[in-house]
C-alpha positions as CSV (number, residue, x, y, z in Angstrom):
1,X,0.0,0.0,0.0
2,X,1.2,3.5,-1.4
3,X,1.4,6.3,1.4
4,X,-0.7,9.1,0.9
5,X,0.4,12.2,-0.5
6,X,-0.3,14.3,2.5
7,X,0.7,12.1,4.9
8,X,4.6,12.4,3.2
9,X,4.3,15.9,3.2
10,X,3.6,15.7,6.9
11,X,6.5,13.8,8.1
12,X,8.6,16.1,6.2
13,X,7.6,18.7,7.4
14,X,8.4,16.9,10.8
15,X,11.7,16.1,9.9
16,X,12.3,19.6,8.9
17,X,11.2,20.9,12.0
18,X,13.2,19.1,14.0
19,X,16.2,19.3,12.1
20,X,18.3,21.7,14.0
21,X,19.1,25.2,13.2
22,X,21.9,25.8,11.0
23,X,23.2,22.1,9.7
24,X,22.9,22.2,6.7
25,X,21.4,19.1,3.9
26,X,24.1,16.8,3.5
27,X,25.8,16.3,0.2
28,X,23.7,14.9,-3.0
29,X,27.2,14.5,-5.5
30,X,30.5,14.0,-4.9
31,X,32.8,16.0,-3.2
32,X,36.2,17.4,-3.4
33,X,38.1,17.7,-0.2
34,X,41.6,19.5,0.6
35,X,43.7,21.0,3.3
36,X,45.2,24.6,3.2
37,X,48.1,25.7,5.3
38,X,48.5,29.2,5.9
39,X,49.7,31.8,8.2
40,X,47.9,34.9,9.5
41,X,51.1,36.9,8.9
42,X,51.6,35.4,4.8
43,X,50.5,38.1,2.5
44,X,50.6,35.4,0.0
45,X,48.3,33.1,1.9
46,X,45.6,35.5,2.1
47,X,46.2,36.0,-1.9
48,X,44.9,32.5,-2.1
49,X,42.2,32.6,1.0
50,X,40.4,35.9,-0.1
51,X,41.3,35.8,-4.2
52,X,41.5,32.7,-5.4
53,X,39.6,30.3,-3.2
54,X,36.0,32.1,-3.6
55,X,36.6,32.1,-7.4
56,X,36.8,28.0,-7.3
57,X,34.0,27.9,-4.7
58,X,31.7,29.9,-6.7
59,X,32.5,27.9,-10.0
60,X,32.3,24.7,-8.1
61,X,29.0,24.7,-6.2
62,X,28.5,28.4,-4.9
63,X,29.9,30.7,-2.2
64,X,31.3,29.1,0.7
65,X,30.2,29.4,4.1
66,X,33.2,29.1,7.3
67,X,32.8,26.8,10.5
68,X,34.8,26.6,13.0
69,X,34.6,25.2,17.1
70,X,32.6,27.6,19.0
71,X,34.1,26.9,22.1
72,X,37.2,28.0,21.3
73,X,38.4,32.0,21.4
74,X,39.8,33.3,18.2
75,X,43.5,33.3,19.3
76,X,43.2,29.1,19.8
77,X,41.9,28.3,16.6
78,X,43.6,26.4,14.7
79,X,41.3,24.9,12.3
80,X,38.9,26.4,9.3
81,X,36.1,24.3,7.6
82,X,34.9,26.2,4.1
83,X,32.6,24.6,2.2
84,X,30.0,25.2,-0.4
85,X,29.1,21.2,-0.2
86,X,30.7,20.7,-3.4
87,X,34.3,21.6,-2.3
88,X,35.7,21.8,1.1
89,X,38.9,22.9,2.2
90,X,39.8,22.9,5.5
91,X,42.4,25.6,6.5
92,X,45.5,25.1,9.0
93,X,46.9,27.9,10.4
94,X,50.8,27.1,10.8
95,X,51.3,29.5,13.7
96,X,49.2,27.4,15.9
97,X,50.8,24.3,17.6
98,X,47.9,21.9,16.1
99,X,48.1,23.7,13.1
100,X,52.1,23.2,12.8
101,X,51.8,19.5,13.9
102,X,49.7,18.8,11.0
103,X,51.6,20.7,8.7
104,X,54.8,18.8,10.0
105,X,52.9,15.1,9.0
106,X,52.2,16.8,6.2
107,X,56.2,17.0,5.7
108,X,56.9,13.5,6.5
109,X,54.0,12.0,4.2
110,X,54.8,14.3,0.8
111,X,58.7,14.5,1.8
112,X,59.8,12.9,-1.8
113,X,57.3,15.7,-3.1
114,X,58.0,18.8,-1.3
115,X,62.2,17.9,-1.5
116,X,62.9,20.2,1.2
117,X,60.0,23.4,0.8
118,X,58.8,24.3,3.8
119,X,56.5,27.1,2.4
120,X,53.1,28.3,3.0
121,X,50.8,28.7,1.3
122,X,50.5,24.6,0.8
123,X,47.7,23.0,-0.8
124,X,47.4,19.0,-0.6
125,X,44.5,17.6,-2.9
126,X,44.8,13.7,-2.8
127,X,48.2,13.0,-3.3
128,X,49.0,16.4,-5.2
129,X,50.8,19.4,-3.3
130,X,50.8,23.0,-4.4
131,X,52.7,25.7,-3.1
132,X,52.9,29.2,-3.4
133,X,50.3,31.9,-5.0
134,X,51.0,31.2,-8.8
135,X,50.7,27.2,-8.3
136,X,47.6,26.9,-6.4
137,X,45.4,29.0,-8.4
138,X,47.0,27.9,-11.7
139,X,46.2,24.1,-10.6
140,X,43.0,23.8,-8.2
141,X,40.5,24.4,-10.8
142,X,41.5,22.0,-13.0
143,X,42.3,19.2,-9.9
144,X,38.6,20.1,-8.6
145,X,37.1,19.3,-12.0
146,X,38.8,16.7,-12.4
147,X,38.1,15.4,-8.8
148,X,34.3,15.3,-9.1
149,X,34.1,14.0,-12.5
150,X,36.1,10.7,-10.7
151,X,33.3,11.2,-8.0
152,X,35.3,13.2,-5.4
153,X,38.0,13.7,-3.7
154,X,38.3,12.1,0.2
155,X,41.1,14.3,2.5
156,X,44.5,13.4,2.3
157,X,46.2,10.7,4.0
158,X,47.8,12.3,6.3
159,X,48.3,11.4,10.1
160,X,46.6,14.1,12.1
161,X,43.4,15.0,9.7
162,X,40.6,13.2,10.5
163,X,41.6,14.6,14.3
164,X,41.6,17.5,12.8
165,X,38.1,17.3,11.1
166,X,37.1,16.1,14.5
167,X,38.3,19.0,16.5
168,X,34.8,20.8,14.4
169,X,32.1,18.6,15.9
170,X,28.8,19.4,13.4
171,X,26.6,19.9,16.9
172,X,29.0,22.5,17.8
173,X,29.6,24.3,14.5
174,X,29.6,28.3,14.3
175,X,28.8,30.1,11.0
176,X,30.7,33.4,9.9
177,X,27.8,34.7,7.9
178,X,28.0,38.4,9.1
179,X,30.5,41.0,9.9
180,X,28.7,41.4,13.3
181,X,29.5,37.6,14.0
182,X,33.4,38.3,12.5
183,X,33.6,41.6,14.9
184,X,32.2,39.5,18.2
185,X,34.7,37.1,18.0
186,X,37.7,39.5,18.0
187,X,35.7,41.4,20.6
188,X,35.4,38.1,22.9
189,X,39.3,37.5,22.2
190,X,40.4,41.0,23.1
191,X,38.5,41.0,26.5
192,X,39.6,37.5,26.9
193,X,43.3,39.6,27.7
194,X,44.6,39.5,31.3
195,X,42.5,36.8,31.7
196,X,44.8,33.3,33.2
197,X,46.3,32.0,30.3
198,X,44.8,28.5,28.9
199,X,46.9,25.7,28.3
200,X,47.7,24.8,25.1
201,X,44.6,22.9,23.6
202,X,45.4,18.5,24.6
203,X,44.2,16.0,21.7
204,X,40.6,16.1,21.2
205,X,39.2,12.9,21.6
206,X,38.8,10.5,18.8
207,X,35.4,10.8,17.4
208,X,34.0,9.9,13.6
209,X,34.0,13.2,11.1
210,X,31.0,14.4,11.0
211,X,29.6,14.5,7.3
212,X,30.2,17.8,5.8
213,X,28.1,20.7,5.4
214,X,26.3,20.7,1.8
215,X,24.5,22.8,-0.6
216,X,21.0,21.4,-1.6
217,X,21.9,20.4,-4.8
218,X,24.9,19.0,-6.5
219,X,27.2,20.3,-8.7
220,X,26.8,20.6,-12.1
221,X,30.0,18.9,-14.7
222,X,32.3,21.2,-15.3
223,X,34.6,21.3,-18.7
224,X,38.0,21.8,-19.1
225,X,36.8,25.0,-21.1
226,X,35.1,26.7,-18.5
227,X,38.2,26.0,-16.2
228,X,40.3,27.7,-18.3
229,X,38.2,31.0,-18.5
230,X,38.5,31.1,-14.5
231,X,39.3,35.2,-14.3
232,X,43.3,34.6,-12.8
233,X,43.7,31.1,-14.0
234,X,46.6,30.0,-16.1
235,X,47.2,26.7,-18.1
236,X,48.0,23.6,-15.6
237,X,51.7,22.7,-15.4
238,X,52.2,19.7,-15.1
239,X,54.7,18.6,-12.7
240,X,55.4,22.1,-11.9
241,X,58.1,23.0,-9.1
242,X,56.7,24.8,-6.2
243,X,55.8,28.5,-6.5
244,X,59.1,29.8,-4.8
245,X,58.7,33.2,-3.9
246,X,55.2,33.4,-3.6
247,X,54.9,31.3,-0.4
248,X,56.6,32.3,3.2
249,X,59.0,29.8,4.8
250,X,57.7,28.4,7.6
251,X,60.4,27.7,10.6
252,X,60.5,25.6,13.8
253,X,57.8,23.9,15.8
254,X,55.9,27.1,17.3
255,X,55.5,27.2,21.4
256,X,53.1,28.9,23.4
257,X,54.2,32.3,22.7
258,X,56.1,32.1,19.7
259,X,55.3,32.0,15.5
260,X,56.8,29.3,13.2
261,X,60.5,30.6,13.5
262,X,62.8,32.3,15.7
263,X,62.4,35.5,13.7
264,X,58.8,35.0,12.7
265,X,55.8,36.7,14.4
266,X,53.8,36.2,17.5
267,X,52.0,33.2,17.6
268,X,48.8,34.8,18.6
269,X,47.4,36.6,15.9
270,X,45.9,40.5,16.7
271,X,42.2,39.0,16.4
272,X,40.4,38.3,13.3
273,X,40.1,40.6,10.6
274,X,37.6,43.3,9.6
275,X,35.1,43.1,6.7
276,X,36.3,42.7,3.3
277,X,36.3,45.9,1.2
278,X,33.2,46.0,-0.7
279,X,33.4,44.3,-4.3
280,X,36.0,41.6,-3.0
281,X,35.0,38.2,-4.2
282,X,35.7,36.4,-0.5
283,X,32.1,37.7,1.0
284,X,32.1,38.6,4.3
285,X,32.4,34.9,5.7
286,X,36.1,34.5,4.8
287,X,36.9,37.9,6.8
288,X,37.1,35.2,10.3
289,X,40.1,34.3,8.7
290,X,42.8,35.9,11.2
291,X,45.5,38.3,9.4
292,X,48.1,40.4,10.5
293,X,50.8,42.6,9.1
294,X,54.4,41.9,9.6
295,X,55.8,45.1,11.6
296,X,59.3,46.4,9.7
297,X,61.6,44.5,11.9
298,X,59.9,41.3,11.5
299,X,59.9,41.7,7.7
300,X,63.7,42.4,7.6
301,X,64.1,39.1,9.7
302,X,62.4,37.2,7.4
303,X,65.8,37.1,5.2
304,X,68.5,38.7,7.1
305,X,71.4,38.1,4.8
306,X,69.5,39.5,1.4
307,X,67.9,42.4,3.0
308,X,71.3,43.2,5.1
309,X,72.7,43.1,1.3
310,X,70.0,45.7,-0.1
311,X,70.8,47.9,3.4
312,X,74.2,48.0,1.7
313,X,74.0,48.6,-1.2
314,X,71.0,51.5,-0.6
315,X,73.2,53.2,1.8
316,X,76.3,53.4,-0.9
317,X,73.7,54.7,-3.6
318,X,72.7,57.0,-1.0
319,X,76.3,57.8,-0.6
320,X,77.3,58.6,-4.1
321,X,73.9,60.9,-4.6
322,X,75.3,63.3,-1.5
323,X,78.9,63.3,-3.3
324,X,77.7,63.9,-6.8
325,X,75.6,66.8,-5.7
326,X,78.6,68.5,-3.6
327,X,81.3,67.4,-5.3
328,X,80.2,66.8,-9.4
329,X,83.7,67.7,-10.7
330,X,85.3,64.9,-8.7
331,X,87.6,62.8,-10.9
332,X,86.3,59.7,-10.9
333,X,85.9,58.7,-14.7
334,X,87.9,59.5,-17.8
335,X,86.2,63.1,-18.9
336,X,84.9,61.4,-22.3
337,X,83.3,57.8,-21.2
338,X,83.9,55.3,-24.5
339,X,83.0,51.9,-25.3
340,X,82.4,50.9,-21.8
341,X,79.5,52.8,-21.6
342,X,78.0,50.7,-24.2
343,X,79.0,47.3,-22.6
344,X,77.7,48.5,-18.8
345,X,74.4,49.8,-20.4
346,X,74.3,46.3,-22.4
347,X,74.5,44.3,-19.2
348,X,71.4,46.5,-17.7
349,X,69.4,45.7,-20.4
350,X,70.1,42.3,-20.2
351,X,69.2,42.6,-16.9
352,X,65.6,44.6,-17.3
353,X,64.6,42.8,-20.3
354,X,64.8,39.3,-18.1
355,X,62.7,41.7,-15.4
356,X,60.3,42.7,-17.4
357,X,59.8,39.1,-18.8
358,X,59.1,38.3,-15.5
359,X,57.2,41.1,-14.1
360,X,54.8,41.0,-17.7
361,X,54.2,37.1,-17.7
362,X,53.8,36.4,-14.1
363,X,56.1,33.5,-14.2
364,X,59.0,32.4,-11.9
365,X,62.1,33.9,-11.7
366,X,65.7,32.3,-11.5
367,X,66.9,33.5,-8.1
368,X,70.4,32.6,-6.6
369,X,71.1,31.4,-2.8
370,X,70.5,34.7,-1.5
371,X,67.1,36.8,-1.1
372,X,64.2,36.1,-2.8
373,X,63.3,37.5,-6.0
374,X,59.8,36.0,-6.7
375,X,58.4,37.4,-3.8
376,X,59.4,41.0,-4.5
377,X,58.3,40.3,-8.3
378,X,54.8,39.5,-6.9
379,X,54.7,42.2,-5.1
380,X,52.7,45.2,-6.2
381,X,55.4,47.4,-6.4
382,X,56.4,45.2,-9.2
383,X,54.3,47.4,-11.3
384,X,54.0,50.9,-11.5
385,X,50.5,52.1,-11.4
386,X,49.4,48.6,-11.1
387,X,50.3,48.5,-14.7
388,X,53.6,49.0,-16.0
389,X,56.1,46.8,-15.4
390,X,59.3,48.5,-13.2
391,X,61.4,46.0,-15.3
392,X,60.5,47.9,-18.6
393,X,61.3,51.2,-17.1
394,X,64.7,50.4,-16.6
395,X,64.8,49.1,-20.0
396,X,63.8,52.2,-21.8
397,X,66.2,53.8,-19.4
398,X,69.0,52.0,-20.8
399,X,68.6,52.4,-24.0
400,X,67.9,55.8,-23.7
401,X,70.9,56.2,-22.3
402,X,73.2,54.4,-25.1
403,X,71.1,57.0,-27.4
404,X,71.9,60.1,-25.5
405,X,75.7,58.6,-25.1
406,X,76.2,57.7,-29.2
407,X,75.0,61.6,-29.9
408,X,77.9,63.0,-27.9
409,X,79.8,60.5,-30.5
410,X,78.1,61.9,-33.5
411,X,77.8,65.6,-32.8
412,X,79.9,68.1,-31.3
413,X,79.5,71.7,-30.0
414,X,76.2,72.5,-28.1
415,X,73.9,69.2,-29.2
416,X,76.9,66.9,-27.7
417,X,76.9,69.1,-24.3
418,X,73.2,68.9,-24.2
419,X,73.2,65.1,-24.1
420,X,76.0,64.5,-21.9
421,X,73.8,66.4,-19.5
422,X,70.4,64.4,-20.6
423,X,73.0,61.5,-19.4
424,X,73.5,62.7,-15.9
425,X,70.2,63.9,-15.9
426,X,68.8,60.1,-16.5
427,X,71.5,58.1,-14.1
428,X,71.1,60.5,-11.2
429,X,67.1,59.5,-11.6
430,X,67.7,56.6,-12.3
431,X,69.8,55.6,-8.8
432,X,67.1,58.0,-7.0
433,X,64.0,55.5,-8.0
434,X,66.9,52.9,-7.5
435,X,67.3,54.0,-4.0
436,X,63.2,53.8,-3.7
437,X,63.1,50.5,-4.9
438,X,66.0,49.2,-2.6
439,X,64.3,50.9,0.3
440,X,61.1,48.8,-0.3
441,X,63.0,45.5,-0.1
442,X,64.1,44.8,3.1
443,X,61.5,47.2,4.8
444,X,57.9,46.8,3.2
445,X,58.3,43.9,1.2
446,X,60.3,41.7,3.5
447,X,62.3,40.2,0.7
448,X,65.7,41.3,-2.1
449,X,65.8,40.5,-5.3
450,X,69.4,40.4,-6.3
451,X,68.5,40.9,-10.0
452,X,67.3,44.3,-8.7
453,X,70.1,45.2,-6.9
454,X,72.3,44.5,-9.6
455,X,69.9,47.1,-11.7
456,X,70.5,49.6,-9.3
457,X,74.1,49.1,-8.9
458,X,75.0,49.3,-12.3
459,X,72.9,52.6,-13.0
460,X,75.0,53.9,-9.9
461,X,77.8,53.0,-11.8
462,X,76.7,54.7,-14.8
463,X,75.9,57.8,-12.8
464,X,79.6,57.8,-11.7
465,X,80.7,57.7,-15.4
466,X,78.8,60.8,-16.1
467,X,78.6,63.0,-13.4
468,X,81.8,65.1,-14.6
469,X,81.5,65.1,-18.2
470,X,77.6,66.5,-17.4
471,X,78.5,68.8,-14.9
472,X,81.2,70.3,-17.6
473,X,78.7,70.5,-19.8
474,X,75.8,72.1,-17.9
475,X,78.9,75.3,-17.0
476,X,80.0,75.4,-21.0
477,X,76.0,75.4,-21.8
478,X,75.6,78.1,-18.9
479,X,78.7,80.7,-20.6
480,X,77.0,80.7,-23.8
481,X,73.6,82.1,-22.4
C-alpha cells in the first residue's frame, strides 16, 4: 500500500522541523576535499584565501560558508572548515601548535614531493601538493574538476586530519555569515586579555568526522573550457616546481608564545580581521580568517642576509647621490666615457629585459642562494600604477641612455653638451627611484631580489661615469647664455 500524499508531506515537514538550526542538507554529489596551510602573517596566503579560493567555490557549487569550534576564542583556533558542499577545504593555520603539527605530518608523508619546501601557502589535494600563489590557483580548478568528475576527492592521507576534522564537531559548528558575527569574535578575544592564560589545547578525543556541510543540490560537470576561463587562472603545469617566492618559509615547531620561526611573528594573531572591502570576491564569511601585518623589523628578519645586502647597497647609492651633488667635478671617470659605456648599459638591459619578462608574464624567476626575487616580483610594487612593469622602465632607461651617449659621438659643439647632461640627468634619476626601490626590499616587502640590486648598482655605476662630463657640460651650456 502507497502512502498518501499528504501524509509524506507531513512527516517532512516533521523532519524539517526538527532538524536543528543551521546544519545544513548533507551532500547529494560528490565532493572534493583538501587542506590549506597558511599563516595569519603570509600576504601570499591570504592572496589565495580571499582571491582565489571564492573564485573556485563559486564555480564549483557556490559561495562558501566558514565553520569553526565555538568553544574556542579566536587566538586558539587552529582549524577552518569552508565549504560550499561541493568543495571543502579545511584551513590550517601554521602559527598554531595543532596547526604546525599537522603541517609537519604533512612533511613526513609528501617528503619525496616537497624535497625540502617548507613554504606556506601549501595545498594538498589527494596526493597532489601546491605551493605558493602562482601554483595553487593555476592548478586547483583543473584538480577540482577533475576530482568530481572521478566522484570526489576524500582528505589526504595524512596522520593528524581526521583529528583535525574532529576538532569541528557538526553539533558545535559556528557560521561566519556576518560581519557582526566576524567583529564578536575579535571582541570576545580581546576582552579574553589579562585573563589566566589557557593551556595549550590537549588532543581532542577521537570521534567519527561528521559528514560535511552541503548545498541542496549537487554540482553541475564542469569542462575543461570553462576552467580555463576562470578570471586569474593560467594553463596547468604539469609537474610544476613549487611556486618559490610566492609562499613564506615556515620555521621551527611554534611554542606557546612564539610564530613558526625564531624570527617570525607572534603566535597569537591580533584577532580576526575586519570586513572585506566591498566588491572583494571572499564575502564577508572569509573575513574570520585571522591576518596580521608583519611590523618592519619582523619583515627584515624574514631574510636577514638578502635584506642586510640591499641595506648596503641602498646606503652606498645614497652615498654617491650626496657626493655627486657637492662634489660633481670629482675625478672619478675619464672626462669622455667610451665603449664601456655601451658594454655596462648592455649588461642592464640584459638585466631589465629578463625583469620585465618576469614582471609581464607572471612567471618564476631564476633566483640565486641569497634573497628572494619572486616574492618581490609578486609584489605590487612590481608594477608601476598597477600596470607598468618597473622592469621595462629600466629598459627604456638604458637604451635611452646608449642613445643620448652615441649623440655625444656623432655631434659636437652645443647638441653633444646637451646630451652629456640628458646622461646625468637620467642616471642621477635613475639611482634615485633605485634607491626607492631598494628601500622597499628589506623594509615593506620583506624580501631582495638580487637581479634588482644588480639594476640599481650598475645605473649607480653609470651615474659615476657621467657625473663630470655632465657637470662640464651644464657650465659650457651656462657661458654661452
Amino acid at each position: 500500500m502507497k502512502p498518501r500524499p499528504r501524509i509524506v508531506a507531513s512527516l517532512l515537514v516533521l523532519i524539517a522541523a526538527l532538524t536543528p538550526a543551521g546544519v545544513p542538507a548533507l551532500a547529494q554529489g560528490p565532493v572534493v576535499r583538501a587542506i590549506l596551510f597558511f599563516s595569519p602573517t603570509c600576504p601570499h596566503c591570504h592572496e589565495v584565501i580571499r582571491r582565489d579560493l571564492p573564485i573556485v567555490f563559486s564555480h564549483f557549487g557556490g559561495e562558501p560558508r566558514v565553520y569553526f569550534n565555538q568553544d574556542l576564542r579566536a587566538d586558539q583556533l587552529a582549524f577552518y572548515n569552508v565549504t560550499n558542499g561541493t568543495v571543502e577545504i579545511l584551513l590550517a593555520d601554521v602559527s598554531r601548535v595543532e596547526g604546525y603539527d599537522l603541517f609537519a605530518a604533512c612533511d613526513e608523508r609528501y617528503r619525496d614531493i616537497l624535497k625540502g619546501s617548507r613554504g606556506v601557502p601549501r595545498l594538498v589535494i589527494g596526493d597532489t601538493v601546491l605551493i605558493g600563489s602562482l601554483d595553487i590557483p593555476s592548478n586547483l580548478p583543473h584538480l577540482v574538476a577533475e576530482g568530481l568528475a572521478a566522484g570526489g576527492i576524500d582528505w589526504p592521507d595524512v596522520v593528524g586530519m581526521q583529528q583535525a576534522i574532529a576538532s569541528i564537531p557538526g553539533p558545535q559548528l559556528a557560521v561566519a555569515d556576518t560581519v557582526a558575527e566576524v567583529e564578536g569574535e575579535r571582541v570576545a578575544a580581546e576582552g579574553a586579555e589579562g585573563a589566566a592564560e589557557t593551556p595549550a589545547a590537549s588532543e581532542p578525543e577521537a570521534a567519527p568526522a561528521t559528514e560535511s556541510p552541503a548545498a541542496t543540490e549537487p554540482a553541475e560537470p564542469v569542462t575543461t573550457a570553462e576552467v580555463e576561463r576562470l578570471p586569474g587562472h593560467g594553463p596547468e603545469r604539469e609537474g610544476a616546481p613549487p611556486a618559490a617566492g610566492t609562499e613564506t618559509p615556515v620555521g621551527a615547531r611554534p611554542g606557546p608564545e612564539t610564530g613558526p620561526g625564531d624570527a617570525g611573528p607572534p603566535a597569537n594573531p591580533e584577532g580576526v580581521t575586519e570586513a572585506d572591502e566591498p566588491g572583494d570576491a571572499s564575502g564577508t564569511s572569509l573575513a574570520v580568517i585571522p591576518e596580521r601585518r608583519l611590523t618592519v623589523i619582523e619583515l627584515y628578519n624574514q631574510d636577514r642576509v638578502g635584506n642586510s645586502m640591499s641595506v648596503v647597497v641602498l646606503v652606498a647609492m645614497v652615498i654617491s647621490l650626496m657626493i655627486v651633488a657637492s662634489r660633481p667635478h670629482l675625478p672619478v671617470w675619464r672626462r669622455e666615457p667610451g665603449v664601456e659605456v655601451l658594454l655596462i648599459s648592455i649588461l642592464g638591459i640584459g638585466v631589465a629585459s629578463y625583469l620585465t619578462y618576469v614582471e609581464s608574464r607572471g612567471v618564476l624567476a631564476v633566483c640565486g642562494p641569497v634573497g628572494d626575487c619572486n616574492t618581490v616580483q609578486q609584489s605590487e610594487y612590481a608594477k608601476l600604477f598597477g600596470l607598468i612593469p618597473v622592469g621595462a622602465l629600466g629598459l627604456a632607461g638604458y637604451v635611452a641612455i646608449i642613445a643620448a651617449w652615441w649623440m655625444t659621438k656623432r655631434y659636437s659643439g652645443a647638441a653633444a653638451d646637451w646630451a652629456r647632461l640628458s646622461l646625468l640627468g637620467m642616471t642621477v634619476f635613475g639611482t634615485l627611484f633605485s634607491v626607492y626601490l631598494t628601500f622597499l626590499e628589506p623594509f615593506v616587502i620583506g624580501a631582495t631580489c638580487a637581479w634588482c640590486l644588480t639594476s640599481a648598482v650598475i645605473m649607480t655605476v653609470l651615474m659615476w661615469v657621467f657625473v663630470r662630463p655632465g657637470a662640464e657640460a651644464w657650465a659650457r651650456i651656462r657661458s654661452t647664455r
